[in-house]
Every structure is written in C-alpha cells, then in structure tokens.
C-alpha positions as CSV (number, residue, x, y, z in Angstrom):
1,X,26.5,89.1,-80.1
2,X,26.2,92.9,-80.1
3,X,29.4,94.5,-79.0
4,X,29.3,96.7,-75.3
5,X,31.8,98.7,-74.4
6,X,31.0,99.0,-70.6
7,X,33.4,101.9,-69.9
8,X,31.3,104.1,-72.1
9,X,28.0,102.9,-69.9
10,X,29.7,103.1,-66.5
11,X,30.8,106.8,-67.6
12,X,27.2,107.7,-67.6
13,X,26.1,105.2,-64.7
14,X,28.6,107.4,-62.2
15,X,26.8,110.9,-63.3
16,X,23.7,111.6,-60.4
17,X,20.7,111.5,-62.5
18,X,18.2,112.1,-59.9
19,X,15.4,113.9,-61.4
20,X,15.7,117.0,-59.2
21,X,19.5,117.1,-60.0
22,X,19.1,119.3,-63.0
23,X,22.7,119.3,-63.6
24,X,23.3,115.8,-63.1
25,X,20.6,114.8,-65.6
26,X,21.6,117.9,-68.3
27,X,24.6,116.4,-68.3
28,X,23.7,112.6,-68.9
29,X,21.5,114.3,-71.8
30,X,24.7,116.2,-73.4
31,X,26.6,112.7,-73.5
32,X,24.0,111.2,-75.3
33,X,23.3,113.7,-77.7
34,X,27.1,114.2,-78.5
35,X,27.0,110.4,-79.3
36,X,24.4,110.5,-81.7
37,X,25.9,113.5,-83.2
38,X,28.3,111.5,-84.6
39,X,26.1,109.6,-86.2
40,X,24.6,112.1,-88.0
41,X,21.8,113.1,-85.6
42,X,20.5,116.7,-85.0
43,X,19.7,118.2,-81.4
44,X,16.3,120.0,-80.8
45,X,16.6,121.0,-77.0
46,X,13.7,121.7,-74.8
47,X,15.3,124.4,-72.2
48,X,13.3,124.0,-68.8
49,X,14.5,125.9,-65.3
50,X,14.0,123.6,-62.8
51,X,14.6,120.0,-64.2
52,X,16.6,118.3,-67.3
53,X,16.4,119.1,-70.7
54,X,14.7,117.6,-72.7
55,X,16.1,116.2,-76.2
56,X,14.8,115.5,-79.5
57,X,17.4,114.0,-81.6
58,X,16.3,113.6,-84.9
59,X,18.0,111.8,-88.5
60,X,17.6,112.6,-91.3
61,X,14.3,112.5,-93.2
62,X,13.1,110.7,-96.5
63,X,9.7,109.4,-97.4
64,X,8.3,106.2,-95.7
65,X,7.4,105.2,-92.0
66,X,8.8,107.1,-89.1
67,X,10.1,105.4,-86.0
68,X,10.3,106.8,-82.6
69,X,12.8,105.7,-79.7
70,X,11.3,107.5,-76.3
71,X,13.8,107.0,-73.1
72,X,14.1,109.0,-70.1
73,X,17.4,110.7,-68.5
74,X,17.0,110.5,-64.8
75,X,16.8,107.9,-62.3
76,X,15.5,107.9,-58.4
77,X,18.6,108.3,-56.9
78,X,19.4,111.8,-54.7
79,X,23.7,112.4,-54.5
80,X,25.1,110.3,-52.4
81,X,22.6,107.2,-52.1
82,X,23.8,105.3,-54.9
83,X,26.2,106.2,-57.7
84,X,28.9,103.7,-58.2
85,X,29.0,101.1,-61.3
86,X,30.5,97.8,-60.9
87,X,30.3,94.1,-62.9
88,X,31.0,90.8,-62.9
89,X,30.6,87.6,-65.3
90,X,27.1,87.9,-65.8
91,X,25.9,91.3,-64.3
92,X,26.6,95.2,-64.3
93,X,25.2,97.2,-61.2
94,X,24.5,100.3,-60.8
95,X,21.5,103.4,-60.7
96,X,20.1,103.4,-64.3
97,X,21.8,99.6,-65.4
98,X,18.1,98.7,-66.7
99,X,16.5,101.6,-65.9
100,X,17.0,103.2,-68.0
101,X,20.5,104.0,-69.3
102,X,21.1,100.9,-69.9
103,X,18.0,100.6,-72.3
104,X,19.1,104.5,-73.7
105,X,22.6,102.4,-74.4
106,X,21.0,99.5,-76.1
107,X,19.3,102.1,-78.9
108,X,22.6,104.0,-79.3
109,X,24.4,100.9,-79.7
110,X,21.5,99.4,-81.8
111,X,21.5,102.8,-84.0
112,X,25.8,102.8,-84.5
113,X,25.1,99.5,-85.4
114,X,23.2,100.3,-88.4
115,X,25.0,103.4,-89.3
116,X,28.2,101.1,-89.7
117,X,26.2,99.1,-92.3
118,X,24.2,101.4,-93.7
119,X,26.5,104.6,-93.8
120,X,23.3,106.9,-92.6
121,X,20.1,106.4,-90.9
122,X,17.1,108.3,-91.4
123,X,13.8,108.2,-90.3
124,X,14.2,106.9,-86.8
125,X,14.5,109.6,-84.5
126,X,15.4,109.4,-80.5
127,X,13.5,111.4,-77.6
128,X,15.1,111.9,-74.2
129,X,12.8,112.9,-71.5
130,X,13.9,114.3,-68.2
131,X,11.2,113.6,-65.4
132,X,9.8,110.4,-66.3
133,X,10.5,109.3,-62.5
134,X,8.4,111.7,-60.8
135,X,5.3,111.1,-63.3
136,X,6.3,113.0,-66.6
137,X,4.1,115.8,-65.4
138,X,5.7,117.7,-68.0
139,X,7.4,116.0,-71.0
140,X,4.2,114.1,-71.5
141,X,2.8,117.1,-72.9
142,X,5.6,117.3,-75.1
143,X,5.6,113.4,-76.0
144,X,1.9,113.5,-76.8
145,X,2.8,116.1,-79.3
146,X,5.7,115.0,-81.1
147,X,4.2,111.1,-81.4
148,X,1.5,112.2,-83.7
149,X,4.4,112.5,-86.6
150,X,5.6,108.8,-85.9
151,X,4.0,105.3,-87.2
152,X,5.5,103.1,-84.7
153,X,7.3,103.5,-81.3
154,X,9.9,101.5,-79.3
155,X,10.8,102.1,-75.9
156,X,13.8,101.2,-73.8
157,X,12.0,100.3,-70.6
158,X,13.6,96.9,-69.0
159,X,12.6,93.6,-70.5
160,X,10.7,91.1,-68.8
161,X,12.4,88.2,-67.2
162,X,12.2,86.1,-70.5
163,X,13.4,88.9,-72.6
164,X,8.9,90.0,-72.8
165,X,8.2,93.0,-74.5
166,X,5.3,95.1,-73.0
167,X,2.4,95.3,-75.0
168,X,0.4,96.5,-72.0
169,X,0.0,99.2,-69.2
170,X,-2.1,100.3,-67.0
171,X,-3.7,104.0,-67.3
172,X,-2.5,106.0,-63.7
173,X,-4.4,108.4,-62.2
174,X,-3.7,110.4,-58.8
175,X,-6.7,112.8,-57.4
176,X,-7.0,114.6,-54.2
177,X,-10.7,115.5,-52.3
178,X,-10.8,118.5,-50.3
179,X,-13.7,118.7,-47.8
180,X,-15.2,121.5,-45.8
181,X,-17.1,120.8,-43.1
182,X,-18.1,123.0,-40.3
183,X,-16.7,122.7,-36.7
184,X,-18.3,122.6,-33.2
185,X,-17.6,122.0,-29.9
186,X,-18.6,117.8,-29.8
187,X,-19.9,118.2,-26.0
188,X,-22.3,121.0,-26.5
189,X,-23.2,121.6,-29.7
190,X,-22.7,118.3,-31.4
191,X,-26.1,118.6,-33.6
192,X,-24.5,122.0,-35.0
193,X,-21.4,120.6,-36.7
194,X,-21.0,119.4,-40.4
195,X,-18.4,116.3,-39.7
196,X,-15.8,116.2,-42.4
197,X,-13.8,113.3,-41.4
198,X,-17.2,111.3,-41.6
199,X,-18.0,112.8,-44.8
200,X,-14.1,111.7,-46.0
201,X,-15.3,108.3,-44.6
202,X,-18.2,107.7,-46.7
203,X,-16.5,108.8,-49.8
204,X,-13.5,106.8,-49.1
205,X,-15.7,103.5,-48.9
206,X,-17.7,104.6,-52.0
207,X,-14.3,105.0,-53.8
208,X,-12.6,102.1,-53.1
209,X,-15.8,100.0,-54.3
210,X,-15.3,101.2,-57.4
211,X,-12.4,98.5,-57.7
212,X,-13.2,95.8,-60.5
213,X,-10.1,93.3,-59.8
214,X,-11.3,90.9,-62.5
215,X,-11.2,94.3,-64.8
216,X,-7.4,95.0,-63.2
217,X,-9.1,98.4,-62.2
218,X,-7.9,99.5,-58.4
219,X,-8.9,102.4,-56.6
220,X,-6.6,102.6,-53.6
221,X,-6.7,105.5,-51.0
222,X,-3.5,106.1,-49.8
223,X,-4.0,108.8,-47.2
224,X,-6.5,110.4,-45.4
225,X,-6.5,113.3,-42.6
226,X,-8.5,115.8,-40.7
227,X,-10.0,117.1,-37.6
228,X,-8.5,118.9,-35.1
229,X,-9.2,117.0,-31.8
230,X,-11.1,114.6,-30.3
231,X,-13.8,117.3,-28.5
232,X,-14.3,119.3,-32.0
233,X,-16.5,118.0,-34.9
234,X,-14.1,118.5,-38.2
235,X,-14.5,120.9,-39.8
236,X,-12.2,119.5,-43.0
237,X,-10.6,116.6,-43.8
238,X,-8.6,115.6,-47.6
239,X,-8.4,112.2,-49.2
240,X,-5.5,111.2,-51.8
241,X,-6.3,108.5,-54.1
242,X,-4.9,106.3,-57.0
243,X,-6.7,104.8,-60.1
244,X,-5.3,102.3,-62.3
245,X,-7.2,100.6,-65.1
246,X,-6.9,98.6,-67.8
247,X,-8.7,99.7,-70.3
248,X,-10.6,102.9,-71.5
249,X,-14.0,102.0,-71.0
250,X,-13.0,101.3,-67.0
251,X,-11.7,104.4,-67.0
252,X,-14.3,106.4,-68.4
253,X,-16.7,104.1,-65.8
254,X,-14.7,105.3,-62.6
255,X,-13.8,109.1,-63.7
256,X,-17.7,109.8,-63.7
257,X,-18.3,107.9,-60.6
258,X,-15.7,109.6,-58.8
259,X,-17.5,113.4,-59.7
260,X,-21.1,111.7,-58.5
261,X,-19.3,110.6,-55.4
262,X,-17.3,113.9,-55.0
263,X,-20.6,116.4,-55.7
264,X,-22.8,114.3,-53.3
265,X,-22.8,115.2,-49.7
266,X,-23.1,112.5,-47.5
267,X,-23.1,114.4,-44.2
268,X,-25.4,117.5,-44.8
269,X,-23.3,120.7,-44.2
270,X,-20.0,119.5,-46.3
271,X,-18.6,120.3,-49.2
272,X,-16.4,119.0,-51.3
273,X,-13.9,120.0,-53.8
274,X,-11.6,117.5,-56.7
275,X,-8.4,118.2,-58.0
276,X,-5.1,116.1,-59.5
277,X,-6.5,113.7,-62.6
278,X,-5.1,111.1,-64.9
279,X,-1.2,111.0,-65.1
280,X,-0.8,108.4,-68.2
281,X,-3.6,107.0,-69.6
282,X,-3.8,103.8,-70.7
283,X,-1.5,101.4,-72.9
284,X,-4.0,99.3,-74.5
285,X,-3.2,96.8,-76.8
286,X,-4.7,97.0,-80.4
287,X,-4.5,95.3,-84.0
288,X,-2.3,97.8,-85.2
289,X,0.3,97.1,-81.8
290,X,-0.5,93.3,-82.8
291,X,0.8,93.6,-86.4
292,X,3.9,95.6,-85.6
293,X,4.8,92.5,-83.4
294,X,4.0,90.1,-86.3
295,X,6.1,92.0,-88.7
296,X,9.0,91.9,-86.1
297,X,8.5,88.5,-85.8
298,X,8.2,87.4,-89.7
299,X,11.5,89.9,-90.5
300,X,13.5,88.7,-87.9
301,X,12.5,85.1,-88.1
302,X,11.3,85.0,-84.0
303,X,8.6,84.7,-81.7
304,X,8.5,87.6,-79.7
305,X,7.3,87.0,-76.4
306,X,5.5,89.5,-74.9
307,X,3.5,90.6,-71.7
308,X,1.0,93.2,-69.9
309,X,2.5,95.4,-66.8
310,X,0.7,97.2,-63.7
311,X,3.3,100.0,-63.7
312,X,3.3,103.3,-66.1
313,X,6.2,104.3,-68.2
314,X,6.3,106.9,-70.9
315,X,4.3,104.6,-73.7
316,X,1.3,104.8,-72.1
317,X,1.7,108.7,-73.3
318,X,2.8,107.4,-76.6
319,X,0.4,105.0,-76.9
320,X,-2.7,107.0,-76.4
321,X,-2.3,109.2,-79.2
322,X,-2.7,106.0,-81.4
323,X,0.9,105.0,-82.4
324,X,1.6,101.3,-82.6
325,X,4.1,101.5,-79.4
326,X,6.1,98.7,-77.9
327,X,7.8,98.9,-74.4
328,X,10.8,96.8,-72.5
329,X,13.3,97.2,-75.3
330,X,15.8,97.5,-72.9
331,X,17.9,95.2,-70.6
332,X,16.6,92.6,-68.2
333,X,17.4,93.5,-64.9
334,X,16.1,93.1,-61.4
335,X,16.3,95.6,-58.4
336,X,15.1,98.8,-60.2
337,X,14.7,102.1,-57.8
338,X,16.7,100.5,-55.4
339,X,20.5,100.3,-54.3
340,X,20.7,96.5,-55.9
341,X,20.0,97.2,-59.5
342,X,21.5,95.3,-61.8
343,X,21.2,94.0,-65.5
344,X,22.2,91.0,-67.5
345,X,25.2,91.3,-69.6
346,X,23.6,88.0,-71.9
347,X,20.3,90.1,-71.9
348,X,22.2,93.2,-73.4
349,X,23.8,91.6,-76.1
350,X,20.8,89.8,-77.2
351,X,19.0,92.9,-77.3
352,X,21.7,94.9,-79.2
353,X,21.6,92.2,-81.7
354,X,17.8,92.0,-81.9
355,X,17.4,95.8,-82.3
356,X,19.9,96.1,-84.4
357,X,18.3,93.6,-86.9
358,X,14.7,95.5,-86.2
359,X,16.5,98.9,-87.2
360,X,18.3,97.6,-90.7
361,X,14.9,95.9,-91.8
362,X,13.3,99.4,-91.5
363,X,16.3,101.4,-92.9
364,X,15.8,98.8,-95.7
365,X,11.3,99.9,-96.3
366,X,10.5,96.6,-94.9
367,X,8.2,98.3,-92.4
C-alpha cells in the first residue's frame, strides 16, 4: 500500500481554509506548491484581493498527451468552528480529510511516487483553485481556459462508498426574478394595482413545472418575498431559483422556458426583470470519458467502478470544454461540510496505489 505520512496531512488539516479566509487558504496553497517544488514543479500564481490564490503548478513539458490534476484549497469551515485533526485505526478526522485536502494529498503523494521511479515527471500538471466552495464564480473562468491545453483530467473530489469514480454531474444554475408591480391601497383602489406577489406566484408555479424528474432536471424555488402589508397591493416581489439538469439538451429546454416565462406578464401592469445564470454546466458522460476509463482499466488490470452525482464540483467546468475528465480521485469519506468529516485510512492507500500506477503508465506514453 501507498505510504501516508499523516503528520504532513494534519499540518495542512489545522490551517483555516474557509474560503473567505484569504490568509488561511494562501497559506494551504504555499505548502502545496513548496511540496511540488521539490519535485521539480513550477508555480504560475493567480494574485486575487479578496480570496486565495490560485496555482498552476506545472512539469515539465515533452511531446505526447497532457494530464490535468484540478483540486481546490479551501473548505466550508469559518475560524473557530472546526479545525482540529485527529485518527484512529481506520479513520482520520478533520475539515478537508476528503474534501478536499485529503484528495490534494493523494495527487502529491501519487506524483512523489512516480518521481522516485521515474526521476522526473512531465506532462501532468496540478491546478489549485481557491473558491470552489462558494461556486467557483471565479476560478472557473480560469479553469475553462487552461483545460483546453489538456487531453484528460483527474480530479480529487471524494470517492464514492465503493471506491466509484464520478463519471457524472449535474449542470447548476442559480437565477433571480425581479418584479415590478404597481402598489395601491387594497380597500379603495384595489382595481388600480399591478399585484407582484401574484405575478411571483404564477411564475413560480410555471417554473417549478418545468421539473422532468425522469430527466433528473429540478427546478426548485428556494425563496420568495414581497409586498409590504396586508392593505397594499405589491408593488414588487423577487424569486430565487435553482436548476439542475442532466444533460445539455434539458438544459437548453428550461433556459428558454424560463425567458418565455420571465418576459410574459401574467398580471397586466408587472414587469419583470432576470439575472444570475448557469454556475457549472453539465458533466456529461461521453465516448471519449468511456475510453479513458477503459484504458485505466486494461493498464491497470481493474474494473473501475464508477457512478453519476447530483452535486457540482470543479469537472463540470472541465468537462464542458470537452476534455475526457474523471472525478472522485480522492478519499472515501463521509461527513463532508460538517464537523464529523472523516476519511478512510484503507481508502487512502488504495488510492495512492491506484494513482500512482495510473501516473507511471502515462509517464511511460501508454496513454
């Protein structure tokens, strides 16, 4: 089995990631890329004022395939909620375990691995993101641009509970209506208002039949407010709503109902106004996705087991600019974004071992 030296891990563990923690996560960042320095990696930073870093480390470069590792550096975790690290036979605990420094750790370990064999790596290079928690709203324009150099992608997302890697994930969306109505007093002059909560109401029930479960697409409206008081017709009232979807035809089916829905006044006198939009598009799997798995599987004499998720992570990003990407290359684990996280200590060495035999096959041209 791979070899894990958990004081290294539990140095990292005990540093407050939380995204807003700039500091915190910077410094997580600086650890990691001072570890793959020394395996011959060089640092592209990504300065940005308000949260992490974000890193590129990159090896060096000959010609064949290109591989991509994508992680992220912070967690959910404000100071003080939950920072300690602690184990026992089977399991580590702590913010990040499996997700995701623990998965970060897995590629390091995976990569100093193969640099002990091979004396150099090239060609597989390592991005650290720094706000994958609160949505990516800005590294995944950074991550859509840097994929279109690689031919395949892993990422160190947690595995499933049978070791599954993701081969699947839904698109995300997040939108907000605005609506204007036009207020009067509800005793008097009833007939003279424009009723936005109303209006709100009719879009909300057009919107959430727009849900196709047998499709896995969901349009849930999470919140909705307006009005002023009970003797005054509203005169504006603001919806915030989810999509998720499956695939890209679902989502180009919903996007253009929701603008017929928004631009259509149901109550004469409203108006109203969308913002917000898709966060990650879609992971869909594809023949190209299908024969990176098979090659993993022939090389490595296994059958990789494999599965579709609800929840977004940084592959969907990855994945729609048409790189072959596979997710859940880190850990196992259970209790992610709350104070019980934890990851299997069997589970990290398998994967060490597994990753470390996917990396030597494609330091060796077999991809």
């Amino acid at each position: 089995m791979g070899s894990i030296n958990f004081s290294e891990l539990k140095k990292i563990i005990e540093i407050n990631s939380w995204t807003k923690n700039k500091e915190g996560v910077d410094r997580n960042g600086e650890i990691f890329a001072y570890w793959l320095e020394e395996i011959g990696y060089t640092l592209t930073r990504y300065p940005r004022e308000t949260i992490g870093d974000h890193l590129h480390l990159t090896a060096p470069q000959k010609e064949g395939k290109k591989l991509l590792l994508l992680g992220h550096l912070d967690t959910v975790f404000p100071p003080d909620t939950f920072e300690t690290f602690k184990e026992d036979e089977a399991w580590i605990y702590g913010p990040g375990v499996c997700d995701m420094k623990g998965g970060n750790y897995i590629a390091l370990q995976a990569l100093r691995n193969a640099y002990q064999k091979f004396g150099a790596i090239h060609n597989i290079d390592f991005l650290l993101v720094s706000d994958e928690e609160t949505g990516s709203d800005d590294s995944k324009h950074l991550s859509a641009k840097l994929a279109k150099a690689y031919d395949y992608c892993m990422v160190f997302e947690a595995a499933g509970v049978h070791d599954e890697v993701v081969i699947g994930r839904k698109g995300v969306g997040t939108f907000f209506i605005d609506i204007e109505g036009i207020a009067a007093h509800a005793g008097n002059h009833y007939d003279k208002g424009a009723d936005a909560n109303r209006e709100a109401a009719e879009k909300l029930l057009r919107l959430v039949a727009l849900t196709d479960l047998d499709k896995g697409t969901t349009v849930n409206v999470g919140k909705m407010h307006g009005g002023i008081g009970a003797n005054t017709i509203s005169p504006e009232a603001h919806l915030t709503f989810e999509l998720r979807y499956t695939t890209t035809d679902e989502r180009d089916r919903v996007l253009a109902a929701i603008d017929e829905i928004v631009n259509t006044s149901y109550v004469e006198g409203t108006e109203a106004t969308l913002s917000g939009g898709i966060q990650r598009d879609v992971m869909q799997p594809t023949p190209e996705q299908a024969a990176f798995v098979e090659k993993i599987n022939t090389l490595c004499s296994i059958d990789l087991p494999t599965e579709k998720r609800g929840g977004v992570s940084d592959a969907n990003i990855i994945s729609s600019q048409g790189v072959p990407t596979l997710d859940g290359w880190g850990p196992y684990g259970d209790g992610d974004h709350t104070v019980h996280e934890r990851a299997s200590k069997k589970s990290f060495s398998e994967r060490i071992d597994l990753v470390t035999e996917i990396f030597e096959h494609f330091l060796e041209g077999k991809f």
